[in-house]
C-alpha positions as CSV (number, residue, x, y, z in Angstrom):
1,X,0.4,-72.8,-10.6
2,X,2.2,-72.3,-13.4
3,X,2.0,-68.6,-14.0
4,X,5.9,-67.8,-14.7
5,X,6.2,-70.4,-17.4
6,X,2.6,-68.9,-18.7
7,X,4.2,-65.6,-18.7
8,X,7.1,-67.3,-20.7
9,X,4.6,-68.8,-22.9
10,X,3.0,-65.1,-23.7
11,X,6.3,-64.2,-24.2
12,X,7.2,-66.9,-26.9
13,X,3.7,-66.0,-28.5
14,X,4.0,-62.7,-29.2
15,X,7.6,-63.3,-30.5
16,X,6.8,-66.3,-32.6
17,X,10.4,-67.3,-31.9
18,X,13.1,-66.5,-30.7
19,X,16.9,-67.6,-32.4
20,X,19.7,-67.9,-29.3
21,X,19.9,-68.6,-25.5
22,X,21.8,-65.5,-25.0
23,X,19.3,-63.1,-27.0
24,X,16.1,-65.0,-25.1
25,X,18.3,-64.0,-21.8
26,X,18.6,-60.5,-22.9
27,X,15.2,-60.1,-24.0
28,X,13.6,-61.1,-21.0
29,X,16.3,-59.5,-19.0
30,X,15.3,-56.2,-20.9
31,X,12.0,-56.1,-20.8
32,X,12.1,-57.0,-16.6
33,X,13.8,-53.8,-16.0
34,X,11.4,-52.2,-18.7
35,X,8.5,-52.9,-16.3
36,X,7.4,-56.2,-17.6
37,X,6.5,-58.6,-14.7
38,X,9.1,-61.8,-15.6
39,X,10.4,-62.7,-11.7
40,X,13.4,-64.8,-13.1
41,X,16.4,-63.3,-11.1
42,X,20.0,-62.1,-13.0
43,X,23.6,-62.2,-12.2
44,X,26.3,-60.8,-14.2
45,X,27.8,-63.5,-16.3
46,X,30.3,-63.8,-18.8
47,X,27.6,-62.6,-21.6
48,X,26.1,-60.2,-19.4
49,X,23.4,-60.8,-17.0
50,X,22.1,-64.4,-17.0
51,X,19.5,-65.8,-15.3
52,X,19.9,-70.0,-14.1
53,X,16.1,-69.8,-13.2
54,X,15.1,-68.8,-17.0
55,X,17.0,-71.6,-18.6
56,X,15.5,-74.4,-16.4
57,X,12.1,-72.8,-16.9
58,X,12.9,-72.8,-20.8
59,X,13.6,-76.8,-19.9
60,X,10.5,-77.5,-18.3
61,X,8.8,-75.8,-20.9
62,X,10.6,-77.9,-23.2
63,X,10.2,-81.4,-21.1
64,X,6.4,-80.6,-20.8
65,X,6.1,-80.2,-24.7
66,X,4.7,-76.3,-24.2
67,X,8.1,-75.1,-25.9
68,X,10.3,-76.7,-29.1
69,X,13.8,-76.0,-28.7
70,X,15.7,-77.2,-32.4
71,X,19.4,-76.9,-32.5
72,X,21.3,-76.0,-35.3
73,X,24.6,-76.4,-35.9
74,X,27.0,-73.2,-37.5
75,X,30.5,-73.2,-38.2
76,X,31.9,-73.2,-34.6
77,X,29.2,-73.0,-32.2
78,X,25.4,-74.5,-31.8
79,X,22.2,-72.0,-32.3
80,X,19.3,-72.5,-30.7
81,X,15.6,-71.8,-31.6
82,X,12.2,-71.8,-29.6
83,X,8.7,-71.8,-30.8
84,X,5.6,-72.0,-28.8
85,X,4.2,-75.6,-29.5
86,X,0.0,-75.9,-30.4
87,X,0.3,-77.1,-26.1
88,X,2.0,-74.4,-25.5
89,X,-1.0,-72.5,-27.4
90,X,-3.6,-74.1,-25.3
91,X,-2.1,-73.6,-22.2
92,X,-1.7,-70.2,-22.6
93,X,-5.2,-70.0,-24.0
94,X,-6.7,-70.8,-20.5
95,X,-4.1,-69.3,-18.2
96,X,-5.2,-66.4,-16.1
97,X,-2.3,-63.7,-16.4
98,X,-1.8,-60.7,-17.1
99,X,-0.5,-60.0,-20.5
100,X,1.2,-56.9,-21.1
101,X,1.2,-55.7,-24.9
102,X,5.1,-57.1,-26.1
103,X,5.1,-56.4,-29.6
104,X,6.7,-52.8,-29.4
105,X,9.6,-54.4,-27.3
106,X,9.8,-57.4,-29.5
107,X,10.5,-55.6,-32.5
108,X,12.7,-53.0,-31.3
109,X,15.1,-56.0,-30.0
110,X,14.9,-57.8,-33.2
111,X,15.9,-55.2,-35.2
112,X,19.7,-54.9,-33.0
113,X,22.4,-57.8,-32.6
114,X,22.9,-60.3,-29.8
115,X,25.9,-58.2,-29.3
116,X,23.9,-54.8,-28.9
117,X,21.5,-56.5,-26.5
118,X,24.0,-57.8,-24.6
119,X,26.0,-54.5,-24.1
120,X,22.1,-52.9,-23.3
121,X,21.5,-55.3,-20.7
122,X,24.7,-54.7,-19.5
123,X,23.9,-51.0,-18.7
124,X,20.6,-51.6,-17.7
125,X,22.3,-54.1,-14.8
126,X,24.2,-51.8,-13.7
127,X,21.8,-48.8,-14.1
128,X,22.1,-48.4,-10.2
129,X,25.4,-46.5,-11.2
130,X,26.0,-43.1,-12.1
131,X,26.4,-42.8,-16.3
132,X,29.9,-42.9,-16.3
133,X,30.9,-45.9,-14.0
134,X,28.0,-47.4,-16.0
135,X,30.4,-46.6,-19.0
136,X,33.2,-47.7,-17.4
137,X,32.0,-50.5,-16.2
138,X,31.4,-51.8,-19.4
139,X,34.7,-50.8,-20.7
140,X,36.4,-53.1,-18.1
141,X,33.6,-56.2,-17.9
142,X,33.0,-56.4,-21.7
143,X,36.8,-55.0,-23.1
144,X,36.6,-57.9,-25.0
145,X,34.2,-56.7,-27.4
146,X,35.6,-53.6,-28.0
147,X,32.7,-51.4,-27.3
148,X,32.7,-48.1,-29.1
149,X,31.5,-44.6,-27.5
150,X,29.3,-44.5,-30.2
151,X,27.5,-47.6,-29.9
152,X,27.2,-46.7,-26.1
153,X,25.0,-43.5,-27.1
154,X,23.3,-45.9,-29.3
155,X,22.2,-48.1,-26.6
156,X,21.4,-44.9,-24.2
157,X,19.2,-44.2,-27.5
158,X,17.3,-47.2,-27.3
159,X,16.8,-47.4,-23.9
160,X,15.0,-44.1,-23.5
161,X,13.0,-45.4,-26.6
162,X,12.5,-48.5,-24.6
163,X,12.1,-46.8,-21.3
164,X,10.5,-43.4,-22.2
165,X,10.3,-41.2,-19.1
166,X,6.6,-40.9,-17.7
């Protein structure tokens, strides 16, 4: 019944947690057009794809106590972090889903910026596109971070590493 949220849950488990709505976006958003089976569906937002259906799954998580959401204020904005709550544990315990392995995936992302995974989810929405109006399509939707070539061949790097060709 609840197999997406489960799927979540996995997710949230083999992260232990994760710091940011727009990273958790990414990261999901990532690993979907890695091959992972999350169903939430994207559309390009201001950060880069976004998916409504993720955040009010995070919220039922978070209303049905299977997910802690603690907010933290900084200087001018608010963070948010999410753990997997001992529920959240033994709901996953007895859910019947598949479970694909994470932790490569996991640790590539957390080792790159909001701001990387953002402009690599970027690419990856618009992967339909031939390189270059990829490219450019992220010079014109994302001028305001001021992009770099060589932080586009960075994240062409880690998607091949992400994505390695069978």
């Amino acid at each position: 019944m609840l197999e997406k949220h489960a799927r979540l849950m996995h997710f949230f488990n083999s992260c232990e947690e994760v710091v940011g709505r727009k990273r958790l976006q990414k990261m999901i958003f990532i690993m979907k057009k890695c091959g992972v089976p999350f169903e939430e569906k994207y559309e390009f937002h201001f950060y880069g794809p976004y998916s409504e259906e993720l955040t009010l799954r995070i919220e039922e998580m978070c209303n049905l106590g299977f997910i802690s959401e603690a907010m933290e204020e900084k200087r001018n904005y608010y963070q948010y972090r999410y753990n997997l709550t001992d529920s959240g544990h033994d709901f996953l315990e007895h859910a019947d889903i598949e479970r694909p392995e994470l932790g490569g995936y996991i640790s590539a992302m957390n080792e790159k910026s909001s701001r990387f995974l953002e402009l690599v989810s970027t690419m990856l929405f618009f992967e339909h596109l031939p390189k270059e109006e990829i490219e450019e399509k992220v010079y014109t939707v994302k001028s305001r971070q001021n992009y770099k070539q060589e932080e586009l061949e960075e994240a062409w790097a880690f998607i091949r590493e992400l994505r390695p060709v069978s």
